[in-house]
GUFI-202775 format. One line per 8 residues: number of its first residue (from 1); for each residue x, y, z of N, C-alpha, C. Coordinates in steps of 0.05 Angstrom, whole numbers, padded with zeros to 5 digits, always signed. Example, Ala and Ser with C-alpha at 12.3 -4.5 7.8 and 13.67 -1.06 7.14 Angstrom:
<atoms>
1) +00264,-00114,+00156,+00246,-00090,+00156,+00264,-00066,+00156 | +00257,-00045,+00142,+00273,-00021,+00143,+00258,+00001,+00157
</atoms>
This chain:
<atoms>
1) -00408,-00273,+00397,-00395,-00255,+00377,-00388,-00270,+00352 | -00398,-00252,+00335,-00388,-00271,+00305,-00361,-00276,+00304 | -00348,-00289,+00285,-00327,-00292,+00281,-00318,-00270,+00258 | -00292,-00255,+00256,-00294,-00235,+00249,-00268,-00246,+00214 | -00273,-00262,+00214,-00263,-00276,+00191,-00279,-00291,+00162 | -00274,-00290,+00139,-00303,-00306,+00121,-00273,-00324,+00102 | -00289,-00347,+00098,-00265,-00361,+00071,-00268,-00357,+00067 | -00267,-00339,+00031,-00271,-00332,+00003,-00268,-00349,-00008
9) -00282,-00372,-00014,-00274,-00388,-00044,-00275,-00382,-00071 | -00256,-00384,-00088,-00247,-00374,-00113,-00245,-00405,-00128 | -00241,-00404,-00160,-00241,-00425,-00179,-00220,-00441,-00168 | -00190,-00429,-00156,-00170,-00445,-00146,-00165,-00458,-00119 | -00169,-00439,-00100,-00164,-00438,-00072,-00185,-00420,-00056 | -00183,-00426,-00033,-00195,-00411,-00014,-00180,-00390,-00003 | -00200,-00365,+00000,-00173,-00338,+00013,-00186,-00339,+00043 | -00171,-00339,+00058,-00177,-00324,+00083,-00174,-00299,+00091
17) -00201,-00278,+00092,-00195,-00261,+00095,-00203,-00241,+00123 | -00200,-00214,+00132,-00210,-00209,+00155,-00235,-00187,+00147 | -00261,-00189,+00156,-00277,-00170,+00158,-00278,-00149,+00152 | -00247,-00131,+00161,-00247,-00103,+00164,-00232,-00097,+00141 | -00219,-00117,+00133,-00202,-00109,+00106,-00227,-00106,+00079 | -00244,-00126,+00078,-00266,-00112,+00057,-00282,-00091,+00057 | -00272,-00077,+00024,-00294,-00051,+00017,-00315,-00054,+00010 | -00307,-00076,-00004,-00347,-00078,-00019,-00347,-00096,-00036
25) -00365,-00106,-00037,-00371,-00139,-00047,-00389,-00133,-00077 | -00384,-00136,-00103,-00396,-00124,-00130,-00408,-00153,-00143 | -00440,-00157,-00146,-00443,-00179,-00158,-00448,-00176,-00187 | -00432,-00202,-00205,-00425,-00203,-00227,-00441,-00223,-00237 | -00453,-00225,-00244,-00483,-00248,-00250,-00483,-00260,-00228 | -00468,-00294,-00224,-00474,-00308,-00202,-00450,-00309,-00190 | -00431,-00297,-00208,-00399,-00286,-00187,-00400,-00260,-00170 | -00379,-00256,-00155,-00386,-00238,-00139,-00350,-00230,-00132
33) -00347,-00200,-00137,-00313,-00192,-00134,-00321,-00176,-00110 | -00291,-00186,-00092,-00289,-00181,-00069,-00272,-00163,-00074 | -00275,-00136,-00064,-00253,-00107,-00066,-00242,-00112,-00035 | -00213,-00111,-00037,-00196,-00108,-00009,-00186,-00094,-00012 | -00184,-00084,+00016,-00170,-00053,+00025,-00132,-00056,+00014 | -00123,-00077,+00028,-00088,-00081,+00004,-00078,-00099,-00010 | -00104,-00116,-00014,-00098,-00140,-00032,-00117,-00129,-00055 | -00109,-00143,-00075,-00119,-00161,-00100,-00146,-00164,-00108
41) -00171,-00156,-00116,-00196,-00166,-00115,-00196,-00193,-00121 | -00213,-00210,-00108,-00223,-00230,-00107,-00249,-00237,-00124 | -00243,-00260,-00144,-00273,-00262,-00154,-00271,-00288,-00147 | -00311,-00292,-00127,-00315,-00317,-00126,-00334,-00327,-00135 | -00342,-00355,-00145,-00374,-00369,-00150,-00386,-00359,-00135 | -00385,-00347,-00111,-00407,-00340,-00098,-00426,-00319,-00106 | -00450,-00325,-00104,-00463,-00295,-00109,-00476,-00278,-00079 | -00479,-00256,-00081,-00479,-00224,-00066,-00489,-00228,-00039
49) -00514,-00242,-00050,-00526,-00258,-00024,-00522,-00275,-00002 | -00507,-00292,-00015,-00480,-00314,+00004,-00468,-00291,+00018 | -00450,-00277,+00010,-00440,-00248,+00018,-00451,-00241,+00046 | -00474,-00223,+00039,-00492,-00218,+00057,-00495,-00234,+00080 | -00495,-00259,+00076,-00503,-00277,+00099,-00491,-00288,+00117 | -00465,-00285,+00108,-00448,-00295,+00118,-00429,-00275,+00123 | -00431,-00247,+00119,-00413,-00232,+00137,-00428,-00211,+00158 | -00459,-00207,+00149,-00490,-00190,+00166,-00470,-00180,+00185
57) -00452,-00164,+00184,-00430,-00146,+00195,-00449,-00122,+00209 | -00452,-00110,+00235,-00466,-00083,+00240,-00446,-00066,+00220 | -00429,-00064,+00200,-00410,-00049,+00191,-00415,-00051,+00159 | -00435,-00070,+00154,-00431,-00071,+00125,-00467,-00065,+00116 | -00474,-00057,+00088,-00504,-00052,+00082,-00497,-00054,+00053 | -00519,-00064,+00046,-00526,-00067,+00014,-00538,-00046,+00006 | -00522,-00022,-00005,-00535,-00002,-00009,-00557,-00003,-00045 | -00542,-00025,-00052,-00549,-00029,-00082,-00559,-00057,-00091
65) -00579,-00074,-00111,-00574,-00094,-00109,-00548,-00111,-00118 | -00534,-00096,-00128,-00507,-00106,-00137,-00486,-00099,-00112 | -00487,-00077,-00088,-00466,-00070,-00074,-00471,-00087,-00048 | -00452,-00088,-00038,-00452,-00091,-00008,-00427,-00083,+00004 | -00428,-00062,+00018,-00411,-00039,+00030,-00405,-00037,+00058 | -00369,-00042,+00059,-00369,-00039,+00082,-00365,-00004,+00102 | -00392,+00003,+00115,-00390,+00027,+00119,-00365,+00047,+00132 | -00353,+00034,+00141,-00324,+00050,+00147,-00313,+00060,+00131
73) -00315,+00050,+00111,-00302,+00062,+00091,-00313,+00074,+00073 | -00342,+00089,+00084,-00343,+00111,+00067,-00341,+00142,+00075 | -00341,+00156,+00057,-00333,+00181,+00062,-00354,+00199,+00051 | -00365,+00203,+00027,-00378,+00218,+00022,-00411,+00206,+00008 | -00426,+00219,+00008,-00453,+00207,+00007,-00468,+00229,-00015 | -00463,+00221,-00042,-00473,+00248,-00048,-00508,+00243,-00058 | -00525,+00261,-00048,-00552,+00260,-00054,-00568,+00255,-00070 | -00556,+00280,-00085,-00566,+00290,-00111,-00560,+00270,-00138
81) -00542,+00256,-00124,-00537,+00234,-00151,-00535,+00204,-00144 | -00545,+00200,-00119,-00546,+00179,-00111,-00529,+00155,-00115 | -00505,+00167,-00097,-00482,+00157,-00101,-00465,+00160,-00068 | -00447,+00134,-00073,-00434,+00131,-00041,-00398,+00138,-00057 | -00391,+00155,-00044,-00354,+00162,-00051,-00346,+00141,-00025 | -00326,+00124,-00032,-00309,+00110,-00005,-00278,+00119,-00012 | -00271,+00116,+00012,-00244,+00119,+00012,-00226,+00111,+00003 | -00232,+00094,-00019,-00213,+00082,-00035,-00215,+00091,-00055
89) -00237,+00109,-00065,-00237,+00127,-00092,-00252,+00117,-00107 | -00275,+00091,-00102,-00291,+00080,-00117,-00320,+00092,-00112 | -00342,+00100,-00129,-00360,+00110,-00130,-00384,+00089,-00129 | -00399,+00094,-00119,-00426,+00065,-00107,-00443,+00077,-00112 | -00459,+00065,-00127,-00498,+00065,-00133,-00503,+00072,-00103 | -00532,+00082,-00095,-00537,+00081,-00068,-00572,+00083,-00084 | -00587,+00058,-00077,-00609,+00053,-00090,-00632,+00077,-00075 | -00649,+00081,-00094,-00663,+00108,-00073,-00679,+00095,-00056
97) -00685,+00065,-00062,-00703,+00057,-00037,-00685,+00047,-00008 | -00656,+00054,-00016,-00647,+00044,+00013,-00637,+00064,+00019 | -00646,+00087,+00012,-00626,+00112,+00016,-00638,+00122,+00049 | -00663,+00117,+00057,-00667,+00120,+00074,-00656,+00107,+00097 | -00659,+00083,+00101,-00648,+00053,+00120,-00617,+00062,+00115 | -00603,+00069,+00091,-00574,+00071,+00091,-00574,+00102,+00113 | -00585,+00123,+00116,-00582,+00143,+00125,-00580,+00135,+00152 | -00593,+00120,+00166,-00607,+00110,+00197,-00586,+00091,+00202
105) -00571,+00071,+00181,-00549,+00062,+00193,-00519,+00072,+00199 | -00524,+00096,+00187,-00490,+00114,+00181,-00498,+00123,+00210 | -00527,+00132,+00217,-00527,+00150,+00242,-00519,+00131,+00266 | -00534,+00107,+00267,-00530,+00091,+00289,-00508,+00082,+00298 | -00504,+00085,+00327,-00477,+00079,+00351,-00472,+00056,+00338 | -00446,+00057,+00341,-00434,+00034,+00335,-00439,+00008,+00347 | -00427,-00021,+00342,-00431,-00048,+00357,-00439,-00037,+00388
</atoms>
């Protein structure tokens, strides 16, 4: 079982954070802001892909090449405009080529 924890390194310090607390990871050229569910966003040197690799969560999908989403926390999926609503009130690209693979992972059983 993975470890359900990632450091975040930032310009100052390292955050420790938990899995389930991130919404979605936004890459900013080769920075990358970490949205948390009751903290503070985080921006780190890291870019989107580091992200990806190091959290490959069954709970999280790159719906965009800029997003990476943690799926619990979304709520609405709208079609027609190819867009993810999450529960925090932030609106997400949802790329049309992953709209499919994103559909097949919202369906699939959980861990």
């Amino acid at each position: 079982m993975r470890n359900p924890i990632i450091f975040i390194p930032s310009d100052k310090y390292t955050e420790i954070v938990h899995f389930e607390d991130i919404v979605f990871c936004k890459a900013e050229g080769s920075y990358t802001q970490v949205i948390l569910k009751d903290r503070p966003k985080i921006i780190s040197p890291r870019n989107l892909s580091w992200f990806e690799k190091i959290i490959n969560a069954e709970s999280f999908f790159r719906v965009h090449k800029s997003y990476y989403v943690n799926l619990k926390f979304v709520r609405k999926v709208f079609r027609n405009e190819d867009k993810v609503c999450l529960s925090t009130g932030e609106n997400i690209p949802l790329s049309r080529y992953k709209k499919k693979l994103f559909w097949q992972k919202l369906r699939s059983p959980d861990e």
